[in-house]
N, C-alpha and C positions, 0 to 999 in steps of 0.2 A: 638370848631369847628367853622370854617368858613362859610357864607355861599358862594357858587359856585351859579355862571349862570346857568350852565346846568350840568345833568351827561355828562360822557365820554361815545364815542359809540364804545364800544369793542366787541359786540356780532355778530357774523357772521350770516351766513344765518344755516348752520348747526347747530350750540347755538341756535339760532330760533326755529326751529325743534323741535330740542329734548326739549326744555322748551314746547313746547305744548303739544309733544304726551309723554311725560314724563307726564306731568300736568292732561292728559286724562286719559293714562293705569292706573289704579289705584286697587281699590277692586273690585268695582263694576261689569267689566265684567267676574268675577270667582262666583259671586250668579246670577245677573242679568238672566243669558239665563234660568233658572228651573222657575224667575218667567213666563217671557215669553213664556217656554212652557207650561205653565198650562192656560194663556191665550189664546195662540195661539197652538194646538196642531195636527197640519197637516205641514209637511215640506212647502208647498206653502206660508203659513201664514207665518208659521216663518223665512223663510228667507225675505220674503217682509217685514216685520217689521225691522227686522236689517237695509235693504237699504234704506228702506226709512227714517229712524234714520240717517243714511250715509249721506245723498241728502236733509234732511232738514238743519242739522249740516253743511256742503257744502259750503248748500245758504245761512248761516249765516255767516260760515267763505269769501265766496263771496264778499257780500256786507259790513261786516266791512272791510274791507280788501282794500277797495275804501276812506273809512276817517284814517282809520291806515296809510295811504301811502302819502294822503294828510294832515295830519294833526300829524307826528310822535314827537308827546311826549308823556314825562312818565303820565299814567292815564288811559289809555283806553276812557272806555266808558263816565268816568267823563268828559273828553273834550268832546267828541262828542255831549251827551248829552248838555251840558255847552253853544254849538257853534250854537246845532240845537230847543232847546227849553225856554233856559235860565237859569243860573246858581243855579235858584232854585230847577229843576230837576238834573242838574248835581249834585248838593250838596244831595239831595234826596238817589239818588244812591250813591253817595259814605259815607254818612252815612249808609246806610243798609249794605254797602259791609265791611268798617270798620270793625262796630257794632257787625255786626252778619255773612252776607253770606258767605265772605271770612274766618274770627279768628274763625265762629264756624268751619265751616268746616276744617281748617287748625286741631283743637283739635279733632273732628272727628276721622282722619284719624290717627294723634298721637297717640290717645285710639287704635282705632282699631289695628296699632301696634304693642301695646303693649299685646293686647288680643290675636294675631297669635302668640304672641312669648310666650304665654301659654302654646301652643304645643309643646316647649320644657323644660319650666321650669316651675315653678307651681308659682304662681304670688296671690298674697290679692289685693284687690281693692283698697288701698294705694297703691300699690307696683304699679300696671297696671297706676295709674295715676301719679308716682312718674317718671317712666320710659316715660313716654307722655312725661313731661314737659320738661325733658332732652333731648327728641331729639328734638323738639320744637327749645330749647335752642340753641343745638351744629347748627340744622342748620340754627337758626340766626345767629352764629356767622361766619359761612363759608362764608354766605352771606354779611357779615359786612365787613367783613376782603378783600375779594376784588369780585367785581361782576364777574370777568371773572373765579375765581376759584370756586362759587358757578357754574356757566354756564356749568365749565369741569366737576363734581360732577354732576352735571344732566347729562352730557351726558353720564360718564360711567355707572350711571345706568338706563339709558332707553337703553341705546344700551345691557344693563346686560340683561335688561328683556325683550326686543325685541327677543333678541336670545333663549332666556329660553323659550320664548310663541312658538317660532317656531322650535322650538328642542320637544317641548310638540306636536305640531300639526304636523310635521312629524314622532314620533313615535305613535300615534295613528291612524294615515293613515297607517302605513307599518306593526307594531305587531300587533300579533294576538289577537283578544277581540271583532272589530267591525265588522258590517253587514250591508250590505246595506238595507236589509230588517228593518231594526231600521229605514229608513224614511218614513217607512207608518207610516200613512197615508199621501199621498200627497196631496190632497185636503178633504176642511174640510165639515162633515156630515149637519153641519150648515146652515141655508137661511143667508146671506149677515147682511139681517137688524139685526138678532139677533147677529150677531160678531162687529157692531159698536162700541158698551162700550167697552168689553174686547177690542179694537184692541186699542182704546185711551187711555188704562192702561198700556198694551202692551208699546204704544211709548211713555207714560212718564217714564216706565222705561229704556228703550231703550236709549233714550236721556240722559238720567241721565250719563246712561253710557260714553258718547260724552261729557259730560259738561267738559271746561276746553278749548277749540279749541279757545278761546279768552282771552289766558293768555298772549301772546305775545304783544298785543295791550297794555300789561299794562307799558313793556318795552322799548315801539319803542322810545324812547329819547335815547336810550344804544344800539342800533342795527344801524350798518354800513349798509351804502346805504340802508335807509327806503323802498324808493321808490320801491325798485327791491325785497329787504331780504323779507319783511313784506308778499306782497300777496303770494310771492312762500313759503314762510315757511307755512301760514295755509295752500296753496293747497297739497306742500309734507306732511305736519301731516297729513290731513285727508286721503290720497292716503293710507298711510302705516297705519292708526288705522282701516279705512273700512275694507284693504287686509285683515289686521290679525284679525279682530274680525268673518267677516265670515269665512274665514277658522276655526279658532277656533271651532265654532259654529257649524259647519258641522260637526268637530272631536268631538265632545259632543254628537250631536247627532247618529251619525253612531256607536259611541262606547256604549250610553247607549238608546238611544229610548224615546220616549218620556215620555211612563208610568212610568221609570226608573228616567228621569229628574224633574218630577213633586213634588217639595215636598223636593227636597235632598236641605241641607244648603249648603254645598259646592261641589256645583256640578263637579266643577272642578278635586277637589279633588277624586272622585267617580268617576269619565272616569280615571284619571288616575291609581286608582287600579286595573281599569281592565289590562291596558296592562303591568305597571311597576310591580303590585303586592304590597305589602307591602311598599314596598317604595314611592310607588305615592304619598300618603297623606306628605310625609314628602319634597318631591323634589318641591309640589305644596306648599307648606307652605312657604319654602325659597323662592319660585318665588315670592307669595302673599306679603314677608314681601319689597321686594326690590321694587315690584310696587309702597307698602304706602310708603317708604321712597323716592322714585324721585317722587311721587306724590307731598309730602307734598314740598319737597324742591322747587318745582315748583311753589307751590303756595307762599311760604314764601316769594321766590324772589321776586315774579310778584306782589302779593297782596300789599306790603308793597310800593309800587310806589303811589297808590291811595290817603293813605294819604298825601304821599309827594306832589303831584300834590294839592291835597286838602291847603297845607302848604301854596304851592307858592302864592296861588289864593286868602291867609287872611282867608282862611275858616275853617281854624283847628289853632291846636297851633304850632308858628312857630318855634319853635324849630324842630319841626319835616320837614322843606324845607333844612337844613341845613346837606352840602355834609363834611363826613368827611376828613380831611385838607391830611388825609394820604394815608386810601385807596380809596378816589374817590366814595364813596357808601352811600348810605342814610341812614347812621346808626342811626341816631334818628327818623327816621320813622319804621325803623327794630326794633327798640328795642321796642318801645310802642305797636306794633303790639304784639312784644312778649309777652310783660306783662300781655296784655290783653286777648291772646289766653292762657296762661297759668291759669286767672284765670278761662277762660271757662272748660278748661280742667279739675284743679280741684272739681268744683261746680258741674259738671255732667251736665249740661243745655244745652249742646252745642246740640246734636240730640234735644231737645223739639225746641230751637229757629230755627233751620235747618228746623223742619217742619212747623215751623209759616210760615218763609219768604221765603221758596222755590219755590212759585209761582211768587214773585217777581222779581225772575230772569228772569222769561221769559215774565216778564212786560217791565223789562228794555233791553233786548235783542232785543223786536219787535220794542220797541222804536230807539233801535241804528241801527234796519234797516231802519225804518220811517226816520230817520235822513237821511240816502242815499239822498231819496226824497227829504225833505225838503232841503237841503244844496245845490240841486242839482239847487234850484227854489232863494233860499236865497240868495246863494253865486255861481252865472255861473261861474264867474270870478275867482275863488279859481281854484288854480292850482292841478291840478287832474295825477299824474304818471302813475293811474291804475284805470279804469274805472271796474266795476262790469259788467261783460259779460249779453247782455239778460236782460240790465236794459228797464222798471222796473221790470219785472215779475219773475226775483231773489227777490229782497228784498220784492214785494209783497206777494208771497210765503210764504216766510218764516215767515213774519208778521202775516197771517191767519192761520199759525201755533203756533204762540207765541200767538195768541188769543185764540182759541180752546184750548190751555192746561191750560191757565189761568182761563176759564172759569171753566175748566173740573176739574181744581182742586177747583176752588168755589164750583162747584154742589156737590164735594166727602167729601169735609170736609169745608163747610162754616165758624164751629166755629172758625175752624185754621187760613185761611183765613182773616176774621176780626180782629184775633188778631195780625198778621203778617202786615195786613192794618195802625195798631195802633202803630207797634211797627216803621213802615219805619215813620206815618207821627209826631212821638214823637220827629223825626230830626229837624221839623222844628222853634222850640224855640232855635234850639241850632245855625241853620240858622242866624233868625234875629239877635240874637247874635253876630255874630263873623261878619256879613253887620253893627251891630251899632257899632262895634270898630276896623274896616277897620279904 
């Protein structure tokens, strides 16, 4: 392999798109709404936690969307970070992302996969993880072989499950099962101050659900006209995941009420045997399995950039900067991602290190809004396509958001926390390293 200047930018604004809200819909908002009923249990609550889940996610998509457009190469937040604090924290984050945040998570969703596709074949836990690594696999290789055919592969299945999600929510609006009497209670029996806690539990799962609206940022070196594609793709992902997750959420609840939602594992699954019958659990299963699969593809794509950007900058091993001579793709950064999410997969570690460093993310998230600010004071002169509407008091926002869940996940599980702490600052031996042989 050769190495190239830059990838090629074949991803349109619709490619755009659907790698985010591909990268978004995933598993999570098919459990997600039973935990949030059980914390929030009056339609009022609940639907203001969804939006405001919607409007925090937004102002994040917002304000990255202002360095994405000024600053469009493969990496994401590792440049940003890299531009606005110094490449010790950019190297920071894209070690944790490497490491753990991204390749566990990419094994995550493989497992879980492989565990929906129990529902129709009976699977050993070799088998569950044997089938992980394979798709893993195939969809490195789709990715390897040319980025514009991994791109079309995402689109057919987010636009598969888009359709599937709202073929779901208009037959539970129109057959027979739901009640409107299933939204009492509308406001909750509760004083204010005693719904604080729950409501922060509430939007950390809530968000979970959103996480992924900054997957595009990781490709904007492969996206035509940066300037324009970047900020309209997170504003249309977020337009079409808000639309559909509250509608969703409304067909959940109208169909089963909240006592009914409290407690069920796949809640999804449970509304839809009301109205389809027997077959619900089976039509929600195949939805479930094509979400994880343009999930994961989403992130296979996007994630595998970070290294590569890590490659160019002397920070990683460079082999991995190195564009393949045939299909234009960064196949030596694809394939070490895989390797390495494959060993996650097998060893079962991947959820334990998910929950070390998941508060991490919204370390490095409030930083890549902070960076708005700082680049804003740093760099006047840096040429700007897309300003962040209501600056500062977007990326403000959303930063005393990214601190509040951080915090909130310290208070809830400190020991995790501290080991998550130990595991991002373990990067930096590896740091100095790779600055002593620059």
């Amino acid at each position: 392999m050769t190495e190239q200047p830059k990838l090629k930018r074949v991803l349109s604004l619709l490619d755009a798109t659907m790698i985010n809200a591909g990268g978004i819909i995933g598993s999570g908002i098919f459990m997600v709404p039973a935990t949030v009923a059980f914390y929030m249990a009056s339609s009022s609550l609940f639907f203001m936690v969804w939006i405001l889940g919607g409007i925090v996610s937004l102002f994040g998509a917002l304000s990255v969307a202002e360095l994405a457009a000024a600053m469009p190469r493969p990496g994401g937040q590792y440049v940003y970070l890299n531009e606005a604090y110094g490449t010790v924290w950019g190297y920071l984050y894209g070690w944790s992302a490497v490491a753990v945040i991204n390749t566990a998570s990419i094994a995550a969703i493989g497992v879980a996969f492989s565990e929906y596709l129990g529902f129709f074949y009976s699977l050993t836990p070799l088998g569950i993880k044997g089938i992980a690594i394979l798709t893993i696999i195939l969809l490195t290789v789709i990715n390897i072989v040319d980025v514009k055919s991994g791109a079309r592969f995402q689109n057919l299945f987010t636009f598969t499950k888009l359709g599937a999600i709202f073929g779901i929510i208009l037959f539970g609006l129109f057959m027979e099962g739901g009640n409107t009497a299933n939204l009492q209670p509308i406001f909750p029996a509760q004083s204010f101050t005693s719904l604080v806690g729950p409501l922060g539990l509430a939007m950390v799962a809530v968000l979970w659900t959103f996480d992924g609206w900054i997957f595009v940022t990781y490709v904007a070196g492969e996206v035509k006209n940066p300037e324009r594609n970047i900020p309209l793709s997170l504003i249309f992902c977020m337009a079409i995941v808000v639309s559909l997750y509250l509608a969703l959420n409304y067909v959940l609840v109208y169909v089963l009420g909240f006592d009914q939602m409290i407690g069920s594992e796949l809640v999804m699954s449970d509304a839809a045997s009301v109205f389809l019958g027997g077959k619900g659990a089976v039509i929600v299963t195949i939805i479930i399995l094509i979400s994880l699969v343009g999930a994961n593809n989403g992130s296979v794509l996007t994630s595998a950039r970070i290294n590569y950007a890590m490659a160019r900058d002397k920070l990683f091993f460079k082999q991995a900067a190195a564009i393949h001579p045939k299909f234009k793709s960064p196949a030596n950064a694809l394939i070490i991602q895989c390797v390495w999410t494959c060993i996650l997969a097998f060893s079962g570690t991947f959820n334990q290190l998910i929950t070390y460093v998941i508060f991490a993310s919204w370390i490095f998230y409030g930083m890549s809004a902070g960076a708005v600010i700082i680049l804003r004071k740093k760099r006047p002169n840096l040429e700007r396509p897309y300003k962040t509407p209501l600056y500062p008091w977007i990326p403000i926002i959303f930063i005393l958001f990214a601190i509040f869940l951080t915090f909130n996940t310290i208070m809830e599980a400190p020991r995790d926390a501290a080991i998550g702490t130990i595991i991002i600052l373990a990067g930096l031996p590896l740091y100095y390293y790779w600055k002593k042989n620059d």
